[in-house]
matplotlib code that plots the C-alpha trace (Angstrom):
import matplotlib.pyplot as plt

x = [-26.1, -23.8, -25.2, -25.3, -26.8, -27.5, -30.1, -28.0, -26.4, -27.8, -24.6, -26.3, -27.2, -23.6, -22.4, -19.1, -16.2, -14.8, -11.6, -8.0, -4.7, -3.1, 0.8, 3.2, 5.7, 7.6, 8.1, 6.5, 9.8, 7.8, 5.5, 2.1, 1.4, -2.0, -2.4, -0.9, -0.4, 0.8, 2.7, 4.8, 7.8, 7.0, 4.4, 4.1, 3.3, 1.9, 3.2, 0.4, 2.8, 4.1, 7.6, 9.2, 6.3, 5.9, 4.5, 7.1, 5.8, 8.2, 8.2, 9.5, 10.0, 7.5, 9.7, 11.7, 10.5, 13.6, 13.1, 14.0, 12.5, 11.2, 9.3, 8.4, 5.2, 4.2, 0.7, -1.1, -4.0, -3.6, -3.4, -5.1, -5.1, -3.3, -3.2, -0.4, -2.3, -0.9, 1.5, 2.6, 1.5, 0.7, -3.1, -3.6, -6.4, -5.5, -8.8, -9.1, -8.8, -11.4, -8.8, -6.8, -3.1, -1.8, 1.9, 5.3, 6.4, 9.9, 9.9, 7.3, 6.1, 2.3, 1.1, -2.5, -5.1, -8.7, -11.7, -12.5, -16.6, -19.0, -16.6, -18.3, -18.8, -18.5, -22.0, -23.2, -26.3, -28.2, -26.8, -23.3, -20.8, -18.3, -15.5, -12.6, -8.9, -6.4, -6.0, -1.9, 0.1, 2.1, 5.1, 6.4, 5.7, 2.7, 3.4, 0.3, 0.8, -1.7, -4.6, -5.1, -8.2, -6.6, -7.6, -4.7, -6.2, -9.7, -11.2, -14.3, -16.4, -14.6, -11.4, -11.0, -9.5, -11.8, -12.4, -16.4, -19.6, -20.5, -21.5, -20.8, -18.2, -16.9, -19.0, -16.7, -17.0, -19.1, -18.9, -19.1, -16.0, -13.1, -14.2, -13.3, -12.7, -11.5, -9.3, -8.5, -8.3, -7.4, -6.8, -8.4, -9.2, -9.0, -10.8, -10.4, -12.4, -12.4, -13.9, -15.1, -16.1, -19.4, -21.4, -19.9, -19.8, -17.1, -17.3, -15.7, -14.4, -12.9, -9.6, -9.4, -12.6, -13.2, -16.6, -18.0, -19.2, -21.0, -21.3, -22.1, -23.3, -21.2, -21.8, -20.0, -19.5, -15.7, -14.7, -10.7, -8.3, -9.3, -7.7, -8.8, -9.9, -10.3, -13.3, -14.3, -13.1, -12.7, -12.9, -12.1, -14.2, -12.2, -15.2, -16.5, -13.1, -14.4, -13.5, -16.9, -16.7, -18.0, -18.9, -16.9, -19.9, -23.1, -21.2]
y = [-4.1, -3.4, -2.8, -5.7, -3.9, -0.1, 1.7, 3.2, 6.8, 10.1, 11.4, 14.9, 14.9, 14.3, 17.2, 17.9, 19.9, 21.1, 20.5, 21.5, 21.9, 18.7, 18.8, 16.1, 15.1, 12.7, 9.5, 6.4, 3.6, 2.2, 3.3, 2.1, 2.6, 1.5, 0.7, 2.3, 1.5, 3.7, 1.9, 3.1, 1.9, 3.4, 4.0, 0.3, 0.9, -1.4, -1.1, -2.9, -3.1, -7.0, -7.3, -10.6, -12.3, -10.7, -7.0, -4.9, -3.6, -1.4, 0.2, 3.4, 6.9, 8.9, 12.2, 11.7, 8.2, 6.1, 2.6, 1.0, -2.5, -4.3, -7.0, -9.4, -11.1, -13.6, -14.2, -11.0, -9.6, -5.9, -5.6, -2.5, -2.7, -4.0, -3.8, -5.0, -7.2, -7.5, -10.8, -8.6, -10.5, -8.7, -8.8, -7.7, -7.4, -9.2, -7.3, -8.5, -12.3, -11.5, -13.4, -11.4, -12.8, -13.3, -12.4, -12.9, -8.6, -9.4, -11.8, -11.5, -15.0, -16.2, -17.9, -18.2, -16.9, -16.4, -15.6, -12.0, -11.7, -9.7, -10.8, -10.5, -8.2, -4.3, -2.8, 0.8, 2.1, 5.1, 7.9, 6.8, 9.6, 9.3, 7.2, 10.1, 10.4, 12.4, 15.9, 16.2, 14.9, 11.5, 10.8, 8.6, 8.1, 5.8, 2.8, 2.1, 2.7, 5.1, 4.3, 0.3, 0.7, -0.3, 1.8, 1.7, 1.4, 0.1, 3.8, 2.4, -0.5, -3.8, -2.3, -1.0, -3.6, -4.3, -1.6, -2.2, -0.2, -0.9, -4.0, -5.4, -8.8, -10.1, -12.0, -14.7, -14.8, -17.9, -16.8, -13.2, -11.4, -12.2, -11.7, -8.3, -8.0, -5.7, -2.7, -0.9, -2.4, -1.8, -3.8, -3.0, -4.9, -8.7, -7.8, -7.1, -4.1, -4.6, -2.2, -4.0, -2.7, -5.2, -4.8, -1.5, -2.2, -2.5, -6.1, -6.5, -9.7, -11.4, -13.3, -16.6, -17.7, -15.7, -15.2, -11.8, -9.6, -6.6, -5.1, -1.4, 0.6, 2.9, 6.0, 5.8, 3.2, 3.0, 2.6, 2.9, 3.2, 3.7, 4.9, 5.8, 8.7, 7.8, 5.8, 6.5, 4.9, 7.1, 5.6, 6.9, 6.7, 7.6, 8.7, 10.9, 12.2, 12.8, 10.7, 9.5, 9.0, 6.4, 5.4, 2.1, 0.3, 1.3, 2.3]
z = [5.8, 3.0, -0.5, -3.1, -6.0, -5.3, -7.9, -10.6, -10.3, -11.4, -12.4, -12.0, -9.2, -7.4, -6.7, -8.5, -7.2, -10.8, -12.5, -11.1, -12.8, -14.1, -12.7, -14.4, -12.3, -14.2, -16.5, -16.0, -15.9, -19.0, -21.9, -21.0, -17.0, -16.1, -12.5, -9.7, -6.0, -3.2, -0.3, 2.3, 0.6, -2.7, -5.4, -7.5, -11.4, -13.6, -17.0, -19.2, -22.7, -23.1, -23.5, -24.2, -22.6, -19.8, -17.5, -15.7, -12.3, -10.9, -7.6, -8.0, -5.5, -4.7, -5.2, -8.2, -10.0, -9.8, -9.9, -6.6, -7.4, -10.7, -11.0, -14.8, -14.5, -17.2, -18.6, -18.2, -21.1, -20.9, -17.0, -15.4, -11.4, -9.2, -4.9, -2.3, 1.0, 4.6, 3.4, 0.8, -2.2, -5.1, -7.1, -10.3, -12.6, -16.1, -17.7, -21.1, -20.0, -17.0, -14.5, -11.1, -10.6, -7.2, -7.0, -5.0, -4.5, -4.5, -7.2, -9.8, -9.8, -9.9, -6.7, -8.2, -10.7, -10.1, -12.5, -11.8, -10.5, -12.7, -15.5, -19.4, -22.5, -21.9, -23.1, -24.3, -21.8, -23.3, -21.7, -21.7, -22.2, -25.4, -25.2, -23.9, -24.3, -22.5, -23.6, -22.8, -25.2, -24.6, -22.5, -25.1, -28.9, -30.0, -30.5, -33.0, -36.3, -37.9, -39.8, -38.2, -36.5, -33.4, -29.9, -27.5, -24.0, -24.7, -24.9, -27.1, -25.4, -26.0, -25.6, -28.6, -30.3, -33.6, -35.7, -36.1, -34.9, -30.8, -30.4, -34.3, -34.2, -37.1, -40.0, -38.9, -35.0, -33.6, -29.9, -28.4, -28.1, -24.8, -21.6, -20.1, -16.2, -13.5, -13.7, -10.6, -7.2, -3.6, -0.4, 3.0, 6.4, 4.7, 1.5, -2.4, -3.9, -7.5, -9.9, -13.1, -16.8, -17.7, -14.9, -13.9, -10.2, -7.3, -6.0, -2.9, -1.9, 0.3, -1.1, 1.1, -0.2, -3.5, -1.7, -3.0, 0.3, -1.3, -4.4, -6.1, -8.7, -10.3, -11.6, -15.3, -18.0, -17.9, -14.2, -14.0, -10.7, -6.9, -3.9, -0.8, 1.5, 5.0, 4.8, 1.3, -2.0, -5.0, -8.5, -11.6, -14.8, -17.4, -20.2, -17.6, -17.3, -13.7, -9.7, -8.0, -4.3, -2.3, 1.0, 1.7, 3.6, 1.6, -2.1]

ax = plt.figure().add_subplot(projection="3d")
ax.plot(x, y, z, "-o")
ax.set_aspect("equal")
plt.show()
């Protein structure tokens, strides 16, 4: 029987195989990649940066980065997953509106949209690690002026994108802040597994129905891209700067 809610994670407990050497291979086709994909045809990226309305997702070479197809898809609130099925449509996780996009691969253009499960306002938990950023220095210049109070990337719950104490809104606000969603996400057998920030779980679900067939616990507060290993799924959590690995069937 699959898992619906496991019992939450001793993060000490897992046992941890220690940090390697980070090798950079090259660019990104654009300035703000957050969601990856690895097919047989190439390695899709997900540039989360709106330009003239719209994302780029490129599919690029696995050796050298060249672009060998790229996509513009319209709509999307600072996009952070996305996954390729067996009809080769393309899903991807719009996070800070709390809705996935179905895509055409070749094309770009929305089939459907569906509200993300689990979707709500990210929370602190006692315990939490720091809100981390990436010790290399950028691939391209910032694109934030200093001094706005303005996180790039949702490092801070909320996504970074009021400069107030966790949990604070404005004086002004008469509802709780946008609805955050999912971020990374993969395809396997018929079903979606979708890691999401509020509830910090994976929900997987199965995309005919939008029925949800299991769900899990994860280990940190800021869940970010999976992949898998044979019959395992590996998810990052970005504050933990750390990737937890779960079984596929129990989480």
């Amino acid at each position: 029987m699959p898992a619906m809610a496991a019992a939450p994670i001793d993060v000490k407990s897992v046992k941890s195989r220690g940090t390697r050497k980070v090798e950079i291979v090259y660019k990104s086709p654009h300035t703000a990649p957050n969601g990856l994909q690895a097919k047989r045809e190439g390695l899709w990226v997900l540039d989360d940066r709106i330009v003239d309305g719209n994302n780029y997702v490129s599919l690029v070479n696995f050796g050298d980065g060249k672009v060998i197809r790229e996509l513009k898809v319209p709509g999307l609130n600072q996009p952070s997953g996305l996954t390729v099925d067996t009809e080769n449509n393309l899903w991807i996780n719009s996070t800070h509106d709390g809705l996935t996009f179905c895509c055409n691969s070749l094309e770009g253009g929305v089939l459907a949209k569906y509200t993300c499960p689990g979707v709500g306002t990210i929370y602190r938990l006692r315990g939490d690690p720091p809100a981390a950023r990436s010790p290399l220095p950028p691939a391209y210049p910032s694109e934030v002026p200093a001094n706005t109070g303005v996180a790039r990337g949702g490092g801070a719950p909320g996504g970074g994108r009021a400069s107030l104490p966790p949990g604070q809104v404005p004086m002004t606000a008469t509802a709780a802040p946008g609805l955050d969603g999912g971020q990374g996400m993969e395809y396997r057998d018929g079903l979606l597994y979708t890691a999401v920030l509020p509830t910090r779980r994976v929900y997987v679900l199965d995309p005919k129905t939008w029925e949800v067939q299991s769900m899990w616990q994860l280990a940190g507060n800021r869940a970010h891209g999976v992949g898998w290993e044979d019959d395992t799924l590996w998810v990052a959590d970005t504050n933990w700067r750390a990737f937890f690995r779960h079984d596929r069937k129990t989480g």
